[in-house]
C-alpha positions in Angstrom: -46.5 -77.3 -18.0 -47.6 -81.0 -19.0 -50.9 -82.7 -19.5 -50.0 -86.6 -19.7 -52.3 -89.1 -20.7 -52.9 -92.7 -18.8 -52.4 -94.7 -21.8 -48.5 -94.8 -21.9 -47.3 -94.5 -25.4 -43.8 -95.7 -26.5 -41.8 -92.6 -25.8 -41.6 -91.6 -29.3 -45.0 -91.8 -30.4 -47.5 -89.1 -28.7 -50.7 -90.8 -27.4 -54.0 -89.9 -29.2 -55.6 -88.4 -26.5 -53.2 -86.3 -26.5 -53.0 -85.2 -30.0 -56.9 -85.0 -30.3 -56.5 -82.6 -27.4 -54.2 -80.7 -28.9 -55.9 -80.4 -32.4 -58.8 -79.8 -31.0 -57.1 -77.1 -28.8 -55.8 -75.7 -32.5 -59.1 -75.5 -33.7 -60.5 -73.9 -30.9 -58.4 -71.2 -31.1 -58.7 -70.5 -34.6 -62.7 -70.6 -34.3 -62.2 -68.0 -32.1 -60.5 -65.5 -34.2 -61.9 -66.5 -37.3 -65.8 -66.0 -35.8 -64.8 -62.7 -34.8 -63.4 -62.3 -38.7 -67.3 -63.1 -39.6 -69.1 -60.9 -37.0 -67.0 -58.4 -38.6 -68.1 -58.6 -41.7 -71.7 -59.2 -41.2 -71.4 -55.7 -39.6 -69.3 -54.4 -42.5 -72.0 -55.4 -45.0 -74.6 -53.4 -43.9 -75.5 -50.6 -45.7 -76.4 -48.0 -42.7 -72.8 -47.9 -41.7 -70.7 -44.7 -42.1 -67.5 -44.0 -43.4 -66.0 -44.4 -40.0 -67.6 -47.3 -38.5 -66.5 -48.7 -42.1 -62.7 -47.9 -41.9 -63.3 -49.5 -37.9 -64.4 -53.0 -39.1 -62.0 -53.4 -42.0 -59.1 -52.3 -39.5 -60.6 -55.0 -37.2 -61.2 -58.2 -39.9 -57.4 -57.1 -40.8 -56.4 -57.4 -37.2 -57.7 -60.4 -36.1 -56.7 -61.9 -39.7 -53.0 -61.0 -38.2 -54.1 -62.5 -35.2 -54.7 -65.7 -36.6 -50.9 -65.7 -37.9 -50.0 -65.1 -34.8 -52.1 -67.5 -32.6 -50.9 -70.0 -34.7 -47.2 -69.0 -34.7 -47.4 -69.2 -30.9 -49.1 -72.1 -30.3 -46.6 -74.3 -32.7 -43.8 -72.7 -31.0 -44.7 -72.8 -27.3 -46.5 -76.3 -27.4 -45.1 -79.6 -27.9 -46.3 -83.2 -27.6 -43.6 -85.5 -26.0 -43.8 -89.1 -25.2 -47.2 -88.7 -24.9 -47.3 -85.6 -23.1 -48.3 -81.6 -24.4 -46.0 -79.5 -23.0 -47.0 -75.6 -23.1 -44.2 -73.4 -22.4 -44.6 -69.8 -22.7 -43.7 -66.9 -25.3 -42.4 -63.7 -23.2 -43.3 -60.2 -24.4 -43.8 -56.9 -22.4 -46.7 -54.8 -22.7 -47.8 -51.6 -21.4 -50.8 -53.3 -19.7 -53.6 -50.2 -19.1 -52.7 -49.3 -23.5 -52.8 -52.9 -24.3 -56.3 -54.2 -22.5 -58.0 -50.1 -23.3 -57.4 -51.1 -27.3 -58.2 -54.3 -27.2 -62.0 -54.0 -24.7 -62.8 -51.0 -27.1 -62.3 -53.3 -30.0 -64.4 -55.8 -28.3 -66.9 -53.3 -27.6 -67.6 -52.5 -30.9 -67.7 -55.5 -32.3 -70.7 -56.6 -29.6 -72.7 -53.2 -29.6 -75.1 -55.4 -31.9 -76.3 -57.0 -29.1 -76.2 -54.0 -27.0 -73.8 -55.3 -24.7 -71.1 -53.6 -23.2 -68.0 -54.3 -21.7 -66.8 -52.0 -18.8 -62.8 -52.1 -17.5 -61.5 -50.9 -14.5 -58.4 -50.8 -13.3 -56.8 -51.4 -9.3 -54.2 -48.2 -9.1 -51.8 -50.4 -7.8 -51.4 -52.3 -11.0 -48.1 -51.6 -12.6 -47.3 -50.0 -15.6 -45.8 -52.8 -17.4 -46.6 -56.6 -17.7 -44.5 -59.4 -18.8 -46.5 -62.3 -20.2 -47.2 -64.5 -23.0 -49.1 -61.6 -24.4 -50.7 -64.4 -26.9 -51.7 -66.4 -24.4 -53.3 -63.6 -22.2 -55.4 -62.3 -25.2 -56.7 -65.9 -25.6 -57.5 -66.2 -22.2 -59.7 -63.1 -21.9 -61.0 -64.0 -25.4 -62.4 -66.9 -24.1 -63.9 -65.2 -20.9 -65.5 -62.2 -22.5 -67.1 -64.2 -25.2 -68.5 -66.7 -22.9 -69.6 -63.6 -21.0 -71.5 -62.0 -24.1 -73.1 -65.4 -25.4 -74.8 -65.6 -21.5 -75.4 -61.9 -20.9 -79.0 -60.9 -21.9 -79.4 -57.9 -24.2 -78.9 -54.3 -22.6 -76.3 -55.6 -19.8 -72.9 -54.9 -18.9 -69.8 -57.1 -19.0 -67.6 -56.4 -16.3 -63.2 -56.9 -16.6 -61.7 -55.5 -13.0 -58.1 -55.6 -13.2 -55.9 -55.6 -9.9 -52.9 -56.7 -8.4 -51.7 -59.6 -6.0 -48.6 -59.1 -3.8 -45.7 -58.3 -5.6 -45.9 -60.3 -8.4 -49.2 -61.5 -9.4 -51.7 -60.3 -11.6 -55.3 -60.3 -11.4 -58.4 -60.2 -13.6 -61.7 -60.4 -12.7 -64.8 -61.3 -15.5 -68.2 -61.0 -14.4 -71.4 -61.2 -16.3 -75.5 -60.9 -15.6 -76.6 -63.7 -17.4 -78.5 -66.7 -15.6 -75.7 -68.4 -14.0 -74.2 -72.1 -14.2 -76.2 -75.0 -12.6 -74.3 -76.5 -9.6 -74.6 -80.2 -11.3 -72.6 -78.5 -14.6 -69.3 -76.8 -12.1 -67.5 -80.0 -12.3 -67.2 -79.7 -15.5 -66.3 -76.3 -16.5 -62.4 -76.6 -17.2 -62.4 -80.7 -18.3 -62.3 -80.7 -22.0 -64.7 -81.4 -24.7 -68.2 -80.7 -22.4 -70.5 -78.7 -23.9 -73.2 -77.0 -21.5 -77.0 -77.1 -22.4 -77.1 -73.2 -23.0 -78.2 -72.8 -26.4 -74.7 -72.2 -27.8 -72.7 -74.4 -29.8 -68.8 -74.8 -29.5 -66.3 -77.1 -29.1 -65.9 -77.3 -25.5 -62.3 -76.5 -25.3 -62.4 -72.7 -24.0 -62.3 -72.6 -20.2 -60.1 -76.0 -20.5 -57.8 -73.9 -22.6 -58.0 -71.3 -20.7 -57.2 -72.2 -17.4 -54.1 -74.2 -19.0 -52.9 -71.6 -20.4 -53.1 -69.5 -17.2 -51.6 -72.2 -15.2 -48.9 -72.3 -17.9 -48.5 -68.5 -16.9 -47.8 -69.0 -13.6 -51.5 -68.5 -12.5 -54.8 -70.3 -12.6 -58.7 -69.7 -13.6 -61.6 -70.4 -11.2 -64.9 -69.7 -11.2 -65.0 -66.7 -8.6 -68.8 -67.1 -8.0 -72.1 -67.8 -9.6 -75.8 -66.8 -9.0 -79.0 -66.2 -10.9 -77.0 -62.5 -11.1 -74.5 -63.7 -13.1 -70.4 -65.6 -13.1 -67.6 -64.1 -12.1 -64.0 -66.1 -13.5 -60.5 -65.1 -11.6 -57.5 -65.2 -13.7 -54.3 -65.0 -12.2 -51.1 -64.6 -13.0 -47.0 -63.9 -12.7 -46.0 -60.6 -13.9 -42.1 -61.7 -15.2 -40.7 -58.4 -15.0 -41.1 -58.4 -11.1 -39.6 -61.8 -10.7 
């Protein structure tokens, strides 16, 4: 996959849209990780936790430490900048997919119980056992989603992640909130980089952009599935490799 930029650069020399893009794309991704590092440890530090809940959180900081190793492993390896153009290229892994998503929503779900806000999955029967991916890239992907997801849903709600299948080789996943929805003059925007929404929460305005690269990049794309004073719902898609 390419993103090019209009200003035409001598072939050797990447443009600087297109390395602020991508550096801002490498910070995004470690802000991601590295603020789950931190709501880990505000959790960690206080003193009404037990001894399991304890061994939970410092399994967790250590895992998405790991994480960060690996997000930024993949992304120097998979994405390039050529005469002016990033070219993302995926890393394939295979997964068992129901194991894979169960560990990592139950890790999520402990880590936003502050809020009390959970995250419910559910999976389509027909959804194979195995899924070749960029398993990276996937994780990012749903990162981005869910925590968009929690910073709109109000306290006491449920996140919803529907998983189901497409024909023979496609992939679905379907992320629905019950926060207040997005304002029809803001949908333009929602996967152009750098546009920060007037909802309270700060960021860098790179998630959904990154996101729907990255699925695209996967064979796939993200849309916004539908949005209502109920909630957003985003559909990811993408190709399952081992059925290709």
């Amino acid at each position: 996959m390419l993103i090019s930029d209009s200003s035409n650069p001598p072939a050797h020399q990447p443009s600087q849209n297109t390395m602020h893009t991508f550096m801002g794309m490498l910070a995004h991704e470690m802000r991601t990780s590295i603020s789950g590092i931190c709501m880990a440890t505000n959790m960690l530090l206080q003193d009404k936790l037990g001894t399991r809940d304890k061994e939970f959180y410092l399994s967790s900081i250590n895992a998405m430490g790991l994480d960060v190793l690996h997000i930024l492993n993949n992304m120097m390896a998979s994405s390039m900048v050529n005469a002016g153009k990033l070219e993302i290229k995926p890393i394939l892994s295979t997964i068992h997919i129901r194991k894979w998503l169960k560990s990592y929503i139950d890790q999520q779900n402990r880590l936003v119980k502050s809020k009390l806000v959970s995250i419910r999955l559910t999976f389509n029967r027909k959804v194979p056992e195995y899924l070749t991916t960029d398993t990276i890239k996937l994780t990012q992907i749903l990162k981005n989603l869910i925590e968009n997801a929690f910073q709109y849903s109000p306290v006491g709600s449920r996140i919803s992640v529907y998983v189901g299948s497409v024909g023979e080789t496609g992939i679905f996943f379907l992320v629905t909130d019950k926060g207040t929805g997005i304002s029809s003059d803001q949908m333009h925007l929602l996967f152009q980089p750098f546009q920060s929404f007037n909802n309270g929460f700060t960021g860098t305005g790179l998630g959904l952009y990154i996101s729907k690269l990255y699925a695209q990049a996967l064979g796939g794309d993200l849309t916004l599935a539908n949005t209502d004073n109920n909630g957003t719902s985003f559909f990811l898609q993408i190709v399952n490799q081992s059925s290709i």
